[in-house]
N, C-alpha and C positions, 0 to 999 in steps of 0.2 A: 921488668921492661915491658912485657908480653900486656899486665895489668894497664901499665902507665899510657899505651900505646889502645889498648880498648875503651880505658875511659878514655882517652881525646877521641876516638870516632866516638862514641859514644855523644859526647858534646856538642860533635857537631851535628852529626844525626839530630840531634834536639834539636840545635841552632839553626838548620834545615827546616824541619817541621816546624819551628817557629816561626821561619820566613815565611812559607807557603802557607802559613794556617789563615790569616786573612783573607776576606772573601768578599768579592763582590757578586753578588746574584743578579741584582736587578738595578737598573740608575731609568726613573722616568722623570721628562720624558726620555724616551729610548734617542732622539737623535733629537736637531735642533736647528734654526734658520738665523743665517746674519742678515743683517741688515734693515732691523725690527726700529721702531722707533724708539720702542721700548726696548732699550739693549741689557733689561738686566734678564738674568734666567734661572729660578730656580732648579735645581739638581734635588731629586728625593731618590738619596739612596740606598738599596735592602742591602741586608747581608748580617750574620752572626756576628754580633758585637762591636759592628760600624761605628757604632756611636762614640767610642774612642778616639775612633781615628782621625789623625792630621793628613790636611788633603791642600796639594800644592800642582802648580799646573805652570811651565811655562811657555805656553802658545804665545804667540805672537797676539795683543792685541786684547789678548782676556785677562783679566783681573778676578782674583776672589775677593766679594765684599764682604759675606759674612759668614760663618757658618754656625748651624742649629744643631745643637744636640736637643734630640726630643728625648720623654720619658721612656718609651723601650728602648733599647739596646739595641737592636736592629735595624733603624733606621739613623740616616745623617742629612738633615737638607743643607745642600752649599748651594750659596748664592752668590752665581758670578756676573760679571761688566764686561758684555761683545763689543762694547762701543766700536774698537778700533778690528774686531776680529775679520778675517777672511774664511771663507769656506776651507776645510780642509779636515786632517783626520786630527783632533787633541788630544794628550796622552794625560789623563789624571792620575796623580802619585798619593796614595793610600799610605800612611804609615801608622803603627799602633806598636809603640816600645821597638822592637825588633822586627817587627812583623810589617812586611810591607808587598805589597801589590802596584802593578798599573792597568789602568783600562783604557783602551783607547775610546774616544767620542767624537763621533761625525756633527762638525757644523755643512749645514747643505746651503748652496746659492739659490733663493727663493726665485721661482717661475716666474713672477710677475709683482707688480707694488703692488703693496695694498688697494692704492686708491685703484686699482684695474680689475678689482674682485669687486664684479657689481650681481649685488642680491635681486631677490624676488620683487616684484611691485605689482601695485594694482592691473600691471599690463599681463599679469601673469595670471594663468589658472590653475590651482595645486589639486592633485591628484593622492588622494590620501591611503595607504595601502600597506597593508602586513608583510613583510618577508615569508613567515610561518606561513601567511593563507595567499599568498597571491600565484605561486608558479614553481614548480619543483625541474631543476636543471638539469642537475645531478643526483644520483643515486650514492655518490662516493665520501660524501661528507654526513649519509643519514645517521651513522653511528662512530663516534668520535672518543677511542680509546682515550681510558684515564680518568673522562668525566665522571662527575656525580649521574646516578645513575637515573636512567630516562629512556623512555620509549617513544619513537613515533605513533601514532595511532590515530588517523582520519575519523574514525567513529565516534571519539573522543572530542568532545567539543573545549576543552580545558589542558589537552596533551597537545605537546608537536606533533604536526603532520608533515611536516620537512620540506616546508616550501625555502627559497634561496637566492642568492644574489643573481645567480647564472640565470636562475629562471625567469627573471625578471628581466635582465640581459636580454634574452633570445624573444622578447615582445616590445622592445623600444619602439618596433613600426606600429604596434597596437594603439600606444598613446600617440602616436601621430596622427593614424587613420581618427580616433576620436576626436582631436583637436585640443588636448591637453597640453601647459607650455612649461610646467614644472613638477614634481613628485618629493612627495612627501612621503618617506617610509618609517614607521615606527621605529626604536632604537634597532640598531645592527650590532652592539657590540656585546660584549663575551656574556652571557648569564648564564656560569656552570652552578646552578642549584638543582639540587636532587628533584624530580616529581613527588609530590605529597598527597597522599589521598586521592588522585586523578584529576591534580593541580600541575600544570608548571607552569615555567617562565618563559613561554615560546615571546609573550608579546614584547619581551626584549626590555622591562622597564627595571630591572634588578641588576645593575653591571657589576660584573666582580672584576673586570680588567678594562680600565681607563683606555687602553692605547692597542686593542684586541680587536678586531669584529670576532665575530663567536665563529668558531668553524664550522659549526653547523649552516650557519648562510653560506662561510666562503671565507676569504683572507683577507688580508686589508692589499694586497694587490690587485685582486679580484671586483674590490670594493670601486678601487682608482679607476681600474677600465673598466666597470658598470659605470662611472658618474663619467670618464673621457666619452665612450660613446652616448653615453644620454646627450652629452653637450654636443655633439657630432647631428642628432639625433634634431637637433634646437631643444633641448630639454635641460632645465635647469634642476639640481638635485638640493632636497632640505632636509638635515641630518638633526633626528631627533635627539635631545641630550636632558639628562635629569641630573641635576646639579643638589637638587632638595635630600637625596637619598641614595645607596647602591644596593646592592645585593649582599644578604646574609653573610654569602660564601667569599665574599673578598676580602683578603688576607687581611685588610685593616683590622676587621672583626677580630678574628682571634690572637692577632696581635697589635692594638692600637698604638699609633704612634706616639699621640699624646691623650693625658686622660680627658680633656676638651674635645680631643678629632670627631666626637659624637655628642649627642644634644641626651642629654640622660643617659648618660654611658654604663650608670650603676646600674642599673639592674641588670643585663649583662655578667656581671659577676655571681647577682644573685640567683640567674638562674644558668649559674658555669657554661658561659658559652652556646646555649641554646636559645631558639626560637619559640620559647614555651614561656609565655606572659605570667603563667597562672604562679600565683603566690610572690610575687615581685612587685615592684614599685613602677611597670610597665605603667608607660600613658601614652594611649593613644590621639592623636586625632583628633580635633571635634571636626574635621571639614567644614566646616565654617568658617570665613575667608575676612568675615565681614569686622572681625576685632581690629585685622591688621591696620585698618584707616577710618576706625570707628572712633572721634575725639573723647566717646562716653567709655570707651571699653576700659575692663577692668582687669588686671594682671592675672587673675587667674585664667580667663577667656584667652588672652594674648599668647599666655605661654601654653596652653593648649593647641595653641593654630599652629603655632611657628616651631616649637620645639618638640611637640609631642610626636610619634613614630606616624610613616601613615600606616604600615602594617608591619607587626612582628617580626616580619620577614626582611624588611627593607631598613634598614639602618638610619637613622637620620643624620642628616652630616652638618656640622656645623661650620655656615659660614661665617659667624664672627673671629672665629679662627683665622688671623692671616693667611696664615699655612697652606690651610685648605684652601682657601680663598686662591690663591695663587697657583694650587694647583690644578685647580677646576678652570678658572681662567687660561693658564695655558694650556689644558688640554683642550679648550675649542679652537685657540688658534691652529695647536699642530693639527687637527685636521683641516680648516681651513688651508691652512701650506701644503700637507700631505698628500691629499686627494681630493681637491679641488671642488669643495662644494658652494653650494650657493646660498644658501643660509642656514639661518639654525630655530629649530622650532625646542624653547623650553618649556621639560612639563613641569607641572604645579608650582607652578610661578610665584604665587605669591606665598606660599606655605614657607620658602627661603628666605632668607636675612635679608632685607630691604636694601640693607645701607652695603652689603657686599655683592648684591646683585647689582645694584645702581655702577659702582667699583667696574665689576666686570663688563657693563654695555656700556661704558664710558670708554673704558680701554677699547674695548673693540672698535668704539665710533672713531677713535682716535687711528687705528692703525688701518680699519675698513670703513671709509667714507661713505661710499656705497654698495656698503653688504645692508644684508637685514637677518631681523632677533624678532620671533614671534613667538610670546610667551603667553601660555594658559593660562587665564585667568576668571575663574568659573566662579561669576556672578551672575546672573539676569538683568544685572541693574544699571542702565549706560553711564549715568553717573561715578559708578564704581569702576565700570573699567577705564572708563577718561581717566580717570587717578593714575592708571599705570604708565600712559604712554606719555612717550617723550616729551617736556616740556609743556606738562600738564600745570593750567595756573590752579588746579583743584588740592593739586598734592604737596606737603609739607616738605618735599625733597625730589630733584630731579631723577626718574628712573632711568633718564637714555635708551629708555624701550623702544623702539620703532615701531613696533605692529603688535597689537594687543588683538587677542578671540573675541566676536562679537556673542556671549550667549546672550544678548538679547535678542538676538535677531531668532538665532536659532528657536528658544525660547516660545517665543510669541508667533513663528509661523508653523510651531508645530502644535501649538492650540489653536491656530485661526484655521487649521486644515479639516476640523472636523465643526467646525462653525459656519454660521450662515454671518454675512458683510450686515448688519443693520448699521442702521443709522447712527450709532454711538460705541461701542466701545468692542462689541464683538468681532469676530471673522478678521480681514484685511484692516479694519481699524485698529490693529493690537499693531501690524508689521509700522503704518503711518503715526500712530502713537510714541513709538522709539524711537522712529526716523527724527521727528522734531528736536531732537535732544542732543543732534549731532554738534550742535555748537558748545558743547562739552567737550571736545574731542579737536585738541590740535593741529591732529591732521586724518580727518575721518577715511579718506582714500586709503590710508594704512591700516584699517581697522580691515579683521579677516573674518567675513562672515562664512556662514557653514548651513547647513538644516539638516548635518548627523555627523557623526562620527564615529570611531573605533570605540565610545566610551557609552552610547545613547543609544536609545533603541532606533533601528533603519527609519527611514522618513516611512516607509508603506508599510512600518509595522509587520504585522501575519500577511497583511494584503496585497494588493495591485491598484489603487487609485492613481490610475496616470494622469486624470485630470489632475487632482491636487498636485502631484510631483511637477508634471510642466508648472505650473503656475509658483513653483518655491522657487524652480530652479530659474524661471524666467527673469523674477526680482534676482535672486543669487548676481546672475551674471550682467545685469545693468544696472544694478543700484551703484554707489558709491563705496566703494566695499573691495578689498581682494579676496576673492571668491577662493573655495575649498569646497571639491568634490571628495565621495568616499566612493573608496574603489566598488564596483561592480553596480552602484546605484544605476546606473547606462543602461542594465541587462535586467534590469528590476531584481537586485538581489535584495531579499528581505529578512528578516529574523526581530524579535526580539530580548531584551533582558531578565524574561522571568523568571528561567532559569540558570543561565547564570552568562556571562558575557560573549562568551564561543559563539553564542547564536546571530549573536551582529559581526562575529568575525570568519564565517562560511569560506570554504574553499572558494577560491574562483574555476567556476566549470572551465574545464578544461588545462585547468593548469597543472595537474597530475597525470603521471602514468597512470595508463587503466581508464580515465575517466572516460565515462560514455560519452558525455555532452561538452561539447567546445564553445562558450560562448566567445571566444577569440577569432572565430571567422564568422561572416556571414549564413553560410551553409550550417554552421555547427547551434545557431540561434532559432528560436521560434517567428515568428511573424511579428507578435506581440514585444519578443525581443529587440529586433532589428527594428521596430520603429520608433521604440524610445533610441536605440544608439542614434539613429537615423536622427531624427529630431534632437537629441541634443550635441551630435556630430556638425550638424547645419550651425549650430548658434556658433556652436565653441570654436568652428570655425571663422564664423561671421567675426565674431568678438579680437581674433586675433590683428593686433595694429590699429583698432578701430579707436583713434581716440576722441570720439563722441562717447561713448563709454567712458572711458579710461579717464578722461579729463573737463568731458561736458558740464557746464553748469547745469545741477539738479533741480526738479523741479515737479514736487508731489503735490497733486489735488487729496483733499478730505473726502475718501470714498463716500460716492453721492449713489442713490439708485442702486447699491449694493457694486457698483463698479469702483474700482482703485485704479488713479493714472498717476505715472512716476514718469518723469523724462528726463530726458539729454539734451544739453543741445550746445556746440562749438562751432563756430565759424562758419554759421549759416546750415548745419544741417542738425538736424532733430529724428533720436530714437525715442519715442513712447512705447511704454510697456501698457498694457494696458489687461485687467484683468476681472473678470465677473467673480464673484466674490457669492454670487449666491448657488442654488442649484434651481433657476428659472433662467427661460430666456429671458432677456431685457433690452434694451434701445437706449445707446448709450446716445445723448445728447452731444452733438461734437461744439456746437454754440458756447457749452460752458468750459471748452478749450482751446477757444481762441484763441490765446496769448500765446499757444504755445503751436498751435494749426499754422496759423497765420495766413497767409495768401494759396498754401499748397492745397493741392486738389485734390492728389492720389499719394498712397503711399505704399513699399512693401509692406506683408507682412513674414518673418524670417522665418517665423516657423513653419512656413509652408509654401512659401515662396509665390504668393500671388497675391494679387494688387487688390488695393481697398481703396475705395474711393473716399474722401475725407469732406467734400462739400456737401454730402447731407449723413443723416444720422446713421448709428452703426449698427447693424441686428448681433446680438452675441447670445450664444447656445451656453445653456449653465455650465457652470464654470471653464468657461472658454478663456483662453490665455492668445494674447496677440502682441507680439513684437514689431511695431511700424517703423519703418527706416524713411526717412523723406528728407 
């Protein structure tokens, strides 16, 4: 009896730990929004041996369309129909033979429609800037148990220095006082990869968690109210995303969903799980962009652009992979839902799958009318980026890209800044030489031009030529273009890439404890300081609502006399930019701008706010930069 009576507990004890043994770890994304256009939603679920299981749901209004078993074991993607769903908590029913679980999942009531999320535009000026380097808030997130492991260290140009979300919080009035009307911050979300050699991943481009910002910036609630008050602030926030690749360290890696989830996933095996190329079938890269829409290119070029790693470290994801496709896709919406941003900047844009990249800035245009997608696209050649943007008659397939990178522009005013304007091809003729090419370009106002980046060496190099700087930044912000500053250019931060990239990504003075020098107030800057903020505080001001800028018909002369004139002009008023191009004085003839003079006498000039008079010729001091308002 005693026997009889042990084995039945016994059995059931089993039949206990058989119920509970199922497990759900992870389901992204983690929650979800009704009332999408798109009402389907995939579900990618973790957990020990998922892949078994039967999954049933009776919410009111949701339907399962399909479900995927991939090739590990551990993952399930269920694809369900919100069509009729309401916000509320859903309970999903997990079963595998005996073995059954439930989870509940939050559908949430979205803030606002789609068509009321309006992105960045030409009226906008982006402010481009590091977490890691811009402003340290907190002290309490600098070391974040558990992670792989990693040091802060300011002297380190290639280590975190533990700049953060908070810290960038606590100077919202900073981009104000400057006249900036949006911000761009390099990725925010999780890169728990180890430091290598006196390497990391402060600059955020290696994500190992989708639906994370890293705790070393701060949380994704922290994240909400840094972009609620920027908006508070008139600032609109643009959240960097890398769709082309993630970080080593995310679980995909060592445990792939499917043997496709990665673009040359073998080698990987062959070198067991490590980032160590050597003796493996590793291919990298050729960074060369130019196969993707080259009609001569040959297969072996092609699948070196597109499929090859960009660095060992960074995994390449393949987006002809539905799968993936759909999940990279929704994870730009739920942040767009989540925490309210205002667009989205893709890196290495074309390095992804065309025909799945096109898929996702379709969908978005469909559910965000007016948001916007501005994607990196590092060519010099304006031919080649017209290819990308939306409704390009150049390209073999629609990309629904809105705002493609100008490196032409960039390009060619950072060769003309150390040249002299002649008569043909040199100086200010490289910047009017691009310009003409705009009729390439669908819709050229959406085109984002730059004269440096987080990626380039600073516009002043080692130096200080504030002449040249005013004169880039002068075209920057009245050409036809939505303009893109790099944080501290204002303050003359300079560096180059010769040793390795930290040197263009500098602390911003004062944004640390300890720092001696504040370039955040007036008092804390130099003279030299304060008169570049000053000067280009005045424009960036000026620029704001100004739609002679923003919307005027453009109108460039063929630098004459070594002078370059670019204008504006809507509804009866006219901004000429106007710039010497050489290192002499010169007398700019105003006779040979008549058409765009016209009757006016006088006119401002912005940069410094006193009157020029226009009915006879103009004296300009080498390379003198003049912004006329008339």
């Amino acid at each position: 009896m005693r026997t009889r009576i042990l084995t039945t507990i016994i059995a059931l004890l089993a039949t206990i730990t058989m119920t509970a043994a199922i497990k759900v770890t992870r389901i992204d994304p983690t929650d979800w929004y009704v009332g999408m256009k798109n009402p389907q939603l995939q579900l990618m679920v973790y957990g020990q041996g998922i892949r078994e299981a039967m999954v049933t749901t009776d919410y009111p209004g949701v339907t399962i369309d399909s479900i995927v078993k991939l090739d590990s074991p551990n993952y399930l993607l269920v694809y369900l129909n919100l069509k009729g769903a309401q916000p509320g908590q859903m309970t999903l029913k997990f079963a595998s033979g005996k073995q059954k679980t439930e989870v509940k999942y939050t559908l949430r009531q979205r803030e606002k429609a789609g068509s009321q999320r309006v992105g960045f535009s030409n009226a906008d000026v982006l402010y481009m800037l590091m977490p890691d380097r811009f402003a340290s808030g907190s002290s309490a997130n600098d070391q974040i148990k558990g992670f792989n492991t990693y040091v802060n260290d300011r002297s380190q140009p290639s280590l975190r220095h533990g700049g953060d979300l908070e810290g960038i919080r606590q100077h919202l009035d900073y981009f104000n006082q400057l006249g900036v009307t949006a911000l761009w911050f390099t990725p925010v979300l999780e890169n728990n990869s180890p430091d290598n050699n006196g390497f990391s991943t402060y600059h955020g481009y290696a994500t190992t968690d989708y639906y994370k910002v890293d705790p070393r910036f701060g949380t994704n609630d922290e994240y909400k109210r840094l972009i609620d008050e920027a908006h508070q602030h008139g600032l609109k926030v643009v959240m960097d995303m890398i769709f082309n690749h993630c970080g080593f360290e995310h679980p995909w890696v060592a445990d792939m969903p499917a043997a496709d989830w990665f673009n040359l996933p073998g080698w990987l095996k062959e070198s067991q799980g490590k980032s160590d190329p050597r003796g493996t079938s590793f291919l990298q890269t050729s960074y060369k962009l130019t196969p993707v829409v080259d009609p001569y290119a040959s297969k072996v070029d092609l699948k070196e652009t597109v499929e090859g790693w960009f660095v060992p470290t960074m995994p390449d994801l393949n987006q002809k992979n539905p799968h993936v496709m759909n999940y990279l896709i929704q994870n730009s919406i739920w942040w767009i839902e989540t925490v309210g941003i205002d667009g989205i900047r893709m890196d290495t844009y074309p390095y992804a799958d065309a025909e799945g990249m096109a898929k996702w800035m379709k969908i978005l245009d469909e559910e965000y009318p007016n948001f916007n997608t501005v994607g990196e696209t590092w060519v010099t050649e304006p031919a080649y980026t017209a290819t990308w943007q939306k409704e390009s008659k150049l390209a073999k397939a629609n990309s629904y890209l809105k705002t493609v990178m100008d490196f032409s522009f960039y390009d060619k005013i950072n060769i003309a800044k150390n040249e002299e304007t002649d008569p043909w091809w040199n100086g200010l003729n490289r910047i009017y030489n691009s310009l003409v090419y705009d009729y390439l370009y669908p819709n050229p106002s959406s085109v984002m031009a730059f004269i440096e980046n987080h990626d380039t060496d600073r516009f002043l190099g080692n130096g200080s030529d504030t002449l040249a700087l005013k004169q880039a930044l002068a075209l920057l912000l009245t050409i036809n273009r939505t303009p893109q500053l790099y944080y501290g250019t204002e303050v003359l931060m300079n560096g180059t890439k010769e040793v390795t990239d930290g040197n263009v990504r500098k602390d911003f003075p004062g944004g640390f404890p300890g720092d001696k020098k504040n370039c955040f107030t007036k008092e804390g800057r130099t003279n030299a300081e304060n008169a570049m903020f000053d000067w280009c505080s005045r424009i960036l001001h000026w620029r704001q609502g100004n739609e002679v800028v923003t919307k005027g018909k453009q109108t460039q002369f063929i630098p004459y006399n070594g002078i370059y004139v670019i204008a504006r002009q809507y509804y009866g008023r006219t901004v000429m930019t106007i710039l010497n191009g050489t290192r002499q004085a010169v007398e700019m003839d105003v006779k040979r701008y008549a058409e765009i003079i016209g009757s006016a006498t006088t006119a401002k000039d912005i940069t410094n706010n006193r009157n020029v008079r226009l009915d006879k010729n103009i004296s300009l001091r080498p390379r003198q930069t003049m912004i006329l308002d008339f």
